[in-house]
Every structure is written in C-alpha cells, then in structure tokens.
N, C-alpha and C positions, 0 to 999 in steps of 0.2 A: 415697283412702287404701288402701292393699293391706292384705291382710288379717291380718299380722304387722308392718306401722308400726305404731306407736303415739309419741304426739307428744311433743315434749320441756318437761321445765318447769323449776322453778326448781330451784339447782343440790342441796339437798337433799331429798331424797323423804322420802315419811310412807307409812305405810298407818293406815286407817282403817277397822276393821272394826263396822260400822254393822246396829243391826235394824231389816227392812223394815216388821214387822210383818204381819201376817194377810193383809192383800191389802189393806184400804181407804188408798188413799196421804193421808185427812184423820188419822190416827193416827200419823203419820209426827212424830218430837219436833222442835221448834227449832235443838235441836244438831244433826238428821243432816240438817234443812234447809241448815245453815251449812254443814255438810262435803262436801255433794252442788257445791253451788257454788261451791266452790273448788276440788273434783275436776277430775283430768288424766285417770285412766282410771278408770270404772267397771265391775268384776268382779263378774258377778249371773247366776243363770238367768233366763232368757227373760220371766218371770211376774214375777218382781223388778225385773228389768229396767223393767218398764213401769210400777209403783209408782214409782221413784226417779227415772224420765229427767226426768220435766219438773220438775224443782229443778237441775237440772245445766244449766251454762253451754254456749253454743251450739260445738260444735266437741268437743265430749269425746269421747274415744274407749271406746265398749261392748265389752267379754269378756265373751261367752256362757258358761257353764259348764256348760249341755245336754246331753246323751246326745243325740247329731246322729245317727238311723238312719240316714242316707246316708254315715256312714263307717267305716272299713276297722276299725273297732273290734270286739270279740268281745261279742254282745249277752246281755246280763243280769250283766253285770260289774260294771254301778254304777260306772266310771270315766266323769269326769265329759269330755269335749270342749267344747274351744274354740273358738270361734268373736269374730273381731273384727270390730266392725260402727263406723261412722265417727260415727255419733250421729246422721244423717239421713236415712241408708237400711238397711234389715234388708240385709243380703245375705245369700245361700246362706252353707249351713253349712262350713264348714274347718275338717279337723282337724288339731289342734296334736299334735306329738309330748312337748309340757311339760304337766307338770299346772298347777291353779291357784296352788299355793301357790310356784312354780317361780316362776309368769309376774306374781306379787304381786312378792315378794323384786325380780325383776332390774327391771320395772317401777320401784320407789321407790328401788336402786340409780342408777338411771338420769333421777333427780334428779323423780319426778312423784309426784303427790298422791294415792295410789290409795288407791279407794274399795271395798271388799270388800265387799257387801252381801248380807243373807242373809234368809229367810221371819224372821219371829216374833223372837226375839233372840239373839245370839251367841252366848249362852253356854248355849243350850240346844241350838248346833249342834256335828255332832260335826266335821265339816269345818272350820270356822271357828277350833274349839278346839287342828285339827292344823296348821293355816296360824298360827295364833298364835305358836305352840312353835315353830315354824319361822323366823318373821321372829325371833322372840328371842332362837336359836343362829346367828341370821347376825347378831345388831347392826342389825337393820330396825328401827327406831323406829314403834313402831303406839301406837292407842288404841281404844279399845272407848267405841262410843256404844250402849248398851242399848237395845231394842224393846220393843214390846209383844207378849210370847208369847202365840202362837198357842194353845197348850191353855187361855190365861186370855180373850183377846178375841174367839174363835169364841161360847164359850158366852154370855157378856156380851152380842153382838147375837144372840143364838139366844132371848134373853130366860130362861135358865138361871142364877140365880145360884149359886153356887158350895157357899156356906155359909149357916147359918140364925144365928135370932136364937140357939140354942143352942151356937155354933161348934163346926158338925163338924169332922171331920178330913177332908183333903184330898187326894188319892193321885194323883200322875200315874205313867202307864205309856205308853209306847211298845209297841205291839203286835208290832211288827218286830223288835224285839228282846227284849221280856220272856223273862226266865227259870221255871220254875217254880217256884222259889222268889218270885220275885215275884206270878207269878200268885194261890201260896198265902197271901201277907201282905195281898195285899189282901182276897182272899176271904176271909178271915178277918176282917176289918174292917167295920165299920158305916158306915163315913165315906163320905163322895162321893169316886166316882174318876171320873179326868178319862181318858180313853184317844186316844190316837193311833192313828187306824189307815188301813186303804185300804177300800174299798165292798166290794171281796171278802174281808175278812179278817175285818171289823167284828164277823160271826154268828158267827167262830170265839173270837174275844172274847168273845164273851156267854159262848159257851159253856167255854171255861174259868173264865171266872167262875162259872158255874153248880158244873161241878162241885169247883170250893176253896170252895165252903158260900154262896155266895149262894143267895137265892131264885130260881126265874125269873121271879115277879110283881114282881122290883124295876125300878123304871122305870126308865125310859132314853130318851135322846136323841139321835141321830144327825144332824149337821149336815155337810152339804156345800158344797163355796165359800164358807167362813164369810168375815162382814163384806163381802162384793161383793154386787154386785143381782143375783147369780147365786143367791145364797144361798138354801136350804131345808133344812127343818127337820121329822124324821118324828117322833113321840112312841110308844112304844111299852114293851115288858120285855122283861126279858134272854130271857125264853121267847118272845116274838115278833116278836125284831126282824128274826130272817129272812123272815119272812110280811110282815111290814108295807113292809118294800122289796122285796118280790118284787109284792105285790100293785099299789104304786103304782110298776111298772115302772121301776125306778132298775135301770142297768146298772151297770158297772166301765166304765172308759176301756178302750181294747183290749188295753193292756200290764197293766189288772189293779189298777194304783197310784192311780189317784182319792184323795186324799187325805180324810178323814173327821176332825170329834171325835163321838166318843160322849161324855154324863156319864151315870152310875150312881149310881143310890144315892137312900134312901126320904126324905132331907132336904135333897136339891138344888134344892127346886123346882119340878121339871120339870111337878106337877100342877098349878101354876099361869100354865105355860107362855102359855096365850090370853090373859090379863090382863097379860103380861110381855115377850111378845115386839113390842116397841118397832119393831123392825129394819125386820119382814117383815108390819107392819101399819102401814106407812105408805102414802098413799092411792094414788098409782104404782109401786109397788115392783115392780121388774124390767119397767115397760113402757117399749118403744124407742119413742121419742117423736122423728118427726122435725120437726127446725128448715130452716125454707126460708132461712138467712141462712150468711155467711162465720161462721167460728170467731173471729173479729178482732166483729164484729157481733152474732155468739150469745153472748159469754165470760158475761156476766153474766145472761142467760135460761137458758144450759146449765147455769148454778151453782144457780140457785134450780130446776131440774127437779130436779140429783139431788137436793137437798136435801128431795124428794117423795119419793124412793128410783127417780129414774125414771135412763133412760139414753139422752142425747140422744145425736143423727147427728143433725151439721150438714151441709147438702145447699147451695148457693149458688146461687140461681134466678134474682139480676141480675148481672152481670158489671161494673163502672165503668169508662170508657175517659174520658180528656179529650174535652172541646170540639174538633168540628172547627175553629173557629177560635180561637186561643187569645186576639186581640188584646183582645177586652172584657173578660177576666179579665188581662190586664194593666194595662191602664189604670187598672181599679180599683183594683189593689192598689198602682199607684205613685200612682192619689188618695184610698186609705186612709194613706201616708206623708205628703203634701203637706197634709193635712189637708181631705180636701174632704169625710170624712164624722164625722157626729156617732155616728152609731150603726150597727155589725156585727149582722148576725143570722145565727145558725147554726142551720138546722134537720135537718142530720144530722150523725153521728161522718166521713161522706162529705166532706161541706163543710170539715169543720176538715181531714181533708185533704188538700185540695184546695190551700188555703190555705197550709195549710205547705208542700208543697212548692212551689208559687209562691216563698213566702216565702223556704225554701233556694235557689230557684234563683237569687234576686237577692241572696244571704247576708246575710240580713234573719234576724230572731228576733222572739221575741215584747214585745221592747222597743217595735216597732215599733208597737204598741199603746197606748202611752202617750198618754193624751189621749183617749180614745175609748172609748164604753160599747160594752159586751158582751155580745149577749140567746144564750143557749140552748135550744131549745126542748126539752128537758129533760134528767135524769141523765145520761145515757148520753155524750151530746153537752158535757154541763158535764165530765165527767168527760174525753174526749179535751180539750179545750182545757186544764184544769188540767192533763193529761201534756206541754201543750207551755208550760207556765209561766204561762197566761192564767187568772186568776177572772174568773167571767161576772159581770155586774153586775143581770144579770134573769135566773132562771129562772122558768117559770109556777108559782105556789104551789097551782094545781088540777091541770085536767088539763094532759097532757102533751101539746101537742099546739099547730097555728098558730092554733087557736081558744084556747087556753088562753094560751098569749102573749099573744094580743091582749086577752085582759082587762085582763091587768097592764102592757102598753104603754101608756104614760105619751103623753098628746097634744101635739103637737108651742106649746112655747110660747117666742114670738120675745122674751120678756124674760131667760129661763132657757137657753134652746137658741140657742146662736150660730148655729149651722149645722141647715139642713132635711134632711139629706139622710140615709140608711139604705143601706148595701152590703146587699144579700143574693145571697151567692155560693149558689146552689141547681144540682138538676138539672135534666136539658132536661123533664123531665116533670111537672116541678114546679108543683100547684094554682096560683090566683090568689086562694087565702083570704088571705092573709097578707097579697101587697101590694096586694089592696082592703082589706081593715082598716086598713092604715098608711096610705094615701090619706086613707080617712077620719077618720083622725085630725091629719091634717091634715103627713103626712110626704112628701117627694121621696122616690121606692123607686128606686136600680139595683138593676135584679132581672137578676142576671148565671150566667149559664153557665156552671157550676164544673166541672162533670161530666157525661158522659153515660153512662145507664143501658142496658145490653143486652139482651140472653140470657143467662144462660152456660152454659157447654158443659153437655153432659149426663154426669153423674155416671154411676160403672161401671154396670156390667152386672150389679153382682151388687145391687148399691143400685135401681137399675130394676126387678129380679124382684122384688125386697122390695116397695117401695113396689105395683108392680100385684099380686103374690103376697099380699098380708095382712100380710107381713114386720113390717109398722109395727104399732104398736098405737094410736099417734096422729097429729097432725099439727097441728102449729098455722103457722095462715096470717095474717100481720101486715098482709097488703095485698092488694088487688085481683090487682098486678101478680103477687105470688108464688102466687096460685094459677093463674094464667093461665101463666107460666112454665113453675111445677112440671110442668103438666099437659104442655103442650110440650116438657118437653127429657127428662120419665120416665114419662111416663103418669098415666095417673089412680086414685089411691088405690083400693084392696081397699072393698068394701063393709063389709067389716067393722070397720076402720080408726076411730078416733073423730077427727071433723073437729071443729074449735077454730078459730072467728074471731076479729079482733080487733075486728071492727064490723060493725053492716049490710048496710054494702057491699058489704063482705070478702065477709059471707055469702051477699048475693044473688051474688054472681060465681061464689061457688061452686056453689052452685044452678044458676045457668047449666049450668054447667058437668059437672050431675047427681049431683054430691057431696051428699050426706045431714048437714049442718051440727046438732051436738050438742050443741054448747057456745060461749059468747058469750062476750065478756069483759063486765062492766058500766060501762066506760067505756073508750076507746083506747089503753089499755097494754100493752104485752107482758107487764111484769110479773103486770097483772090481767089477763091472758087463761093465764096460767102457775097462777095461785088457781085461774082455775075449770074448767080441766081438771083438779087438784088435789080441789076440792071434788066433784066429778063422777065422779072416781076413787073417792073416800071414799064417796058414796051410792053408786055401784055393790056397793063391798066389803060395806058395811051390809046390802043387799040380799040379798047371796048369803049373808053369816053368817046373816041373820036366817029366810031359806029354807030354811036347810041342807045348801045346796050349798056345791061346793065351790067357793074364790077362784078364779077365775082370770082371765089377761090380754086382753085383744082379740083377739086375735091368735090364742088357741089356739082360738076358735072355730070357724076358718077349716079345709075341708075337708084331712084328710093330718093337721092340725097334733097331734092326740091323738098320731098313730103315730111320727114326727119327735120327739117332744118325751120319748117314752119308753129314746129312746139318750143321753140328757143325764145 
C-alpha cells in the first residue's frame, strides 16, 4: 500500500471518534472494541496506535498523527504529521501536506469507517473537539465513544484515590495551558487537584501552586507511564517534589514533553499510597519475562504473566516443519474416515494442526469426526480443537500431561470398544510414555508423524544482547528442548536473570547447561510454573520491603544497569 492509499469500504463513511484511554489497551470499552473492528482506517498517534491495533481487523489501514522529526515541518509547532502505515508494517515517516481533520472528513467521504482515536477520552481533547466541529460543518456523520480519562485512571493505578469518605472537591488543570487565574482558584482551594503536566514542567507546577496559598508540605504525587508496566510512581510535597525526581534520577524525554499526573492535596490519599497502590505492588510488575514458545503457543501464558504485571517477549526456540514423508500421516487420516480408529489423541495445539490442515487439504472438516472419541492432553490443546468445531471427550482431570492422560484413559474393553485401535498424530521427538501406557492398557497405538520439530532461526540481535546482556529479568523453560535451543540460537541467559523450569528435567538440562535454576513449577504446567515465578516475585518484593530496600527488578542488578535506567 503506498503511503497516501487508503482502502475502499462500504459506499457510506462514518467517523468514529473513540477514547483510547491511558495507555492499558484492558480499559478499552465494548463499544470501541466493536468500532475498532469494523474500522476501514484507523487515525491515532503512534502510542494509541498500539493500544487500539490489535481489536482492528486484518488489513486496516494506520494514520499516524506524530510530529515525524524527519520532516520538512517547522519544529515546536505542535502541527501534527501524517504518516499511513498498511496495518502490518510500521514504515518510515511521510509527510502529508493535509491535517488530520482534512484526511478524517475526505477519508469517510470516500465511503470508510474511520476510526479517530485519541489518549484518555474525546472530550477532553482539544484536537478531537476541533475535528468534531469540522466533520459537522461538512455533514460527516460521526459518534463519540467515551474513554476513560487519563487525569482519572493514572491516579486509580498510582493507587491515589481521588476523594475521601468526606467528598472533597476535585480540580483538574492542564499545566500547559493554565492561566493565572486558574492557578489562583485552585490555590485557593483545599480540594484535590489533579494536574497534567510534563517531567520538566511538573516543579513549576508545585510551584505556582505554592505561591496562590498552598502549603509546600501538601503532598503530592507524581506518576509517569501511568496504567503501563512502565508505570512509577514518586510520593513527595509541593516543596519537594523537585528534589525527590532529581534525586531518584527521572530525566525529561529529550523534547522535554514526557507526559506526567501529579494529585495534590492533604485528602487525596496519597499518605496511604503503600497500602493502595494495587498497580505497582503486583509480584512481576514491570519484569520482561522471556517465553521460549511462538505467540500462537504463548497467547494464554503471556496473558496470565501480564496479569502479574509482568511483560512477556515471546522468543520461538522450535521451528515445526512436516514430515519428511508424508504417506503415514495420510493414511491415517483417510483410516480415521473409513473408520479404522476408536480413539484420536492429541497431545499438542502442534497436532491439531497438523491435522487440520491434512484435513483442508482433502476438504474434510471436523464432521469428519463423527463416531470417534477425542482425548486432549490438556487446556490449551482442548482449546485448538474446540476452534476447529471438535469437543474432546477426555481431557486429564489432574495433571496435564501423557502421564495424566493415562490415568483417566479408560482400558481397552472388546464388549464396549468395537475397534482397538488409537491414532496418535504426534512429533518426531515425541516420548513413548503414552503409547506404552495405551499398550498397556491393552490398545493398538498408530503413533504417526505429524510434525517435525527443528531449531528455529535465531531471534534479532537486539533480543540476543538482551538475553546474554541481563536484558531478561526471567525466563521460563517449558522443556528440555527449549533450553537446549534457547541456548543455541541466542546464548545463554545473564547470571542474573531468574531461570523458571517446568520440571526436573527441564532443570537438570539447564544445569547442564550452567544456568542457576530458581524456581520450579510444582507439577508440569505452564500455567503452574507462571504461579511460581509469580510467588517467587512476591517473596523477593516482601524481602526488599521488609529490609528497606528498595524494590527492584532482576535486571537492574546487572552492571551499567543503575546508570541506563536513570534516562527513563
């Protein structure tokens, strides 16, 4: 797509001006989930951008609406540049000679769905307020789906609340633009004010507030990246909060603009900040935690990390190729039609599909299952097979695993079971737990060649430094193979890195291997090996509060990492 297409939709256009909210894309409402996917183009900054994309259907077209330093634009204007990006690759910046509210208007002329999306909520932007007025002097039919603002949902995960059981008064100010007269009505107030400002402006703040009759002993709050695992949070007063970020080395972004809230005021809360702040006292918060598995493989382990407050980078340490031969994985599948088996076992999300595409290639579906049980070897795997229309008929009620299957695999009995026989479509590497269990239970195993496991390629070069650099703060290793991999295609984890097995085995290979193994799961889960880097997180943090040190991550242990971390 060039960088001025944009695609065509249905013959009348809409706009939709939509709030992204604070930055955590889970605060995102039902309604701008709906409106994201049925979006033709999506119009956002760069940071919004990445909040809204993954609700948007495959092929949308992105407008950047960034101040691009790489163009011929006059710098500190605050005009914003355009950039159109295809929805599957960032490309370089291009500048447009139309503003946004130009390229909204002809855009939804031109019969598409656009999506206007902004920080926190609409109606608290002043841009979004001027593109409003504007689609409504041309006859653009828009709608406004509300956010959750930014001056209310920073403080919320800052652990601030707002108002007490006496309901103060509430004050917002924009620092960038207050007046003196505004400055004076709040200062003059007792209530909590909410401030907008940037990391260099935040002390000039206090300090008008000081001098329109605040105290300088009135607390105050200062949150930056609020609601992201970027997020921190300084506690200080209006008289210290220039020392308090000088001290704990908080710079400005280079342009100055870093975005901040401060709250103010002696009934916000703020003194009971360490008992409240929910956010940034979760037991991972803000540690990159790598996953050795595809993003298709990690979806449901990267969801319960962040739900730690952690931030997975999935890394892909086996590659899946077919069978060199493919004839024994056909024949199966044309005598899973013909009826020659009683019982499917699938013991990865690999296998089912495997399977299915076998299945599309002979344009089969999962009717073709009719008549025939369906073991799982757990969640993850029941879960692909329900995506392709199939309920398992066994999944193991303990562990997850070919040992846990085989408890609940039912033994082969010639009054009940017409047929002896079990497909199991597996990889070439694949144990022989399972089809000696099923032998011994007295079943015929095809134990067939679905897939073959590889290498895979080695992840960038910036992902490499990380991983031998300390970069990581953990790693959790689900198998023998992905640490043996890992090691092979990016080196071997930072000593200071916390290594997470998922067993034994796992661990002695890592041992092997001279990795320093910290944490175990207590049975063969992913899931339970995700708890107890989890719980392991949480006694560390108990540890350091209880010492009186101060929290911090793996990673900034690591030599450099103090001096690195004070330009953030």
């Amino acid at each position: 797509m060039s960088p001025t297409t944009l695609p065509a939709g249905p013959e009348h256009g809409h706009v939709t001006f939509l709030g992204a909210g604070p930055g955590d894309p889970g605060l995102l409402t039902l309604r701008a989930v709906e409106a994201l996917a049925n979006a033709d183009v999506l119009v956002a900054e760069h940071e919004v951008l990445d909040v809204v994309r993954t609700h948007a259907r495959q092929g949308v077209a992105e407008v950047r609406t960034d101040a691009d330093p790489s163009a011929d634009a006059q710098p500190g204007t605050g005009t914003p540049q355009l950039t159109v990006v295809d929805g599957t690759s960032a490309t370089a910046g291009v500048p447009a000679v139309r503003d946004a509210a130009h390229l909204v208007m002809e855009a939804a002329r031109g019969g598409r769905r656009v999506v206007r999306a902004v920080s926190g909520d609409p109606g608290l932007d002043a841009y979004a307020a001027e593109e409003m007025l504007a689609c409504a002097a041309a006859g653009v039919p828009f709608e406004v789906v509300p956010g959750i603002a930014t001056a209310v949902g920073v403080p919320a995960y800052a652990g601030v609340p707002l108002r007490d059981a006496q309901g103060a008064d509430v004050r917002f100010v924009d620092a960038r633009t207050a007046s003196d007269r505004c400055w004076t009505e709040v200062g003059a107030s007792d209530g909590t004010v909410v401030v907008s400002a940037t990391l260099d402006s935040v002390a000039a703040a206090a300090g008008e507030l000081v001098s329109a009759g605040r105290k300088p002993d009135t607390p105050m709050t200062v949150t930056i990246a609020g609601t992201t695992t970027r997020q921190r949070t300084w506690a200080a007063t209006l008289g210290t909060v220039a020392q308090t970020l000088k001290q704990a080395k908080v710079l400005p972004s280079p342009d100055g603009g870093r975005p901040v809230i401060a709250v103010v005021g002696e009934r916000s809360a703020t003194a009971q900040r360490d008992q409240l702040s929910w956010f940034e006292n979760k037991p991972l918060f803000g540690w990159k935690v790598l996953v050795p598995r595809t993003k298709e493989q990690a979806a449901s382990l990267s969801d319960q990390l962040r739900s730690y407050g952690a931030v997975p980078h999935e890394v892909p340490t086996i590659a899946v190729e077919p069978p060199r031969t493919p004839q024994q994985m056909e024949r199966a599948v044309k005598g899973l039609v013909t009826g020659r088996y009683e019982w499917i076992a699938f013991t990865s999300v690999n296998a089912v599909k495997a399977v299915r595409e076998k299945f599309e290639e002979y344009g089969l579906d999962a009717r073709a299952f009719a008549g025939i049980k369906v073991a799982a070897v757990g969640e993850q795997t029941a879960k692909a097979l329900i995506a392709f229309g199939v309920k398992p008929d066994l999944v193991p009620s303990g562990e997850q695993s070919a040992a846990g299957l085989l408890e609940d695999w039912p033994p082969y009995d010639p009054v009940f079971d017409p047929i002896d026989r079990v497909f199991l479509p597996r990889a070439d590497i694949a144990t022989e737990t399972l089809v000696a269990g099923l032998i011994e239970l007295g079943w015929e195993v095809d134990d067939v060649t679905a897939y073959r496991t590889v290498r895979a390629s080695p992840p960038p070069a910036e992902t490499r430094e990380a991983i031998k650099g300390g970069g990581f703060d953990a790693v959790l290793f689900t198998s023998s193979s992905t640490v043996r991999n890992l090691v092979g295609i990016a080196g071997k984890p930072h000593n200071v890195t916390v290594i997470a097995c998922i067993g034994p085995a796992t661990a002695k290979t890592a041992e092997e291997h001279g990795l320093r193994v910290d944490v175990m799961a207590p049975e063969p889960s992913v899931h339970k090996l995700a708890e107890a880097l989890a719980d392991f997180g949480m006694r560390r943090r108990a540890a350091a509060v209880e010492a009186g040190d101060p929290v911090t991550r793996p990673s900034e242990r690591r030599p450099g990492a103090r001096r690195r971390r004070s330009t953030t």
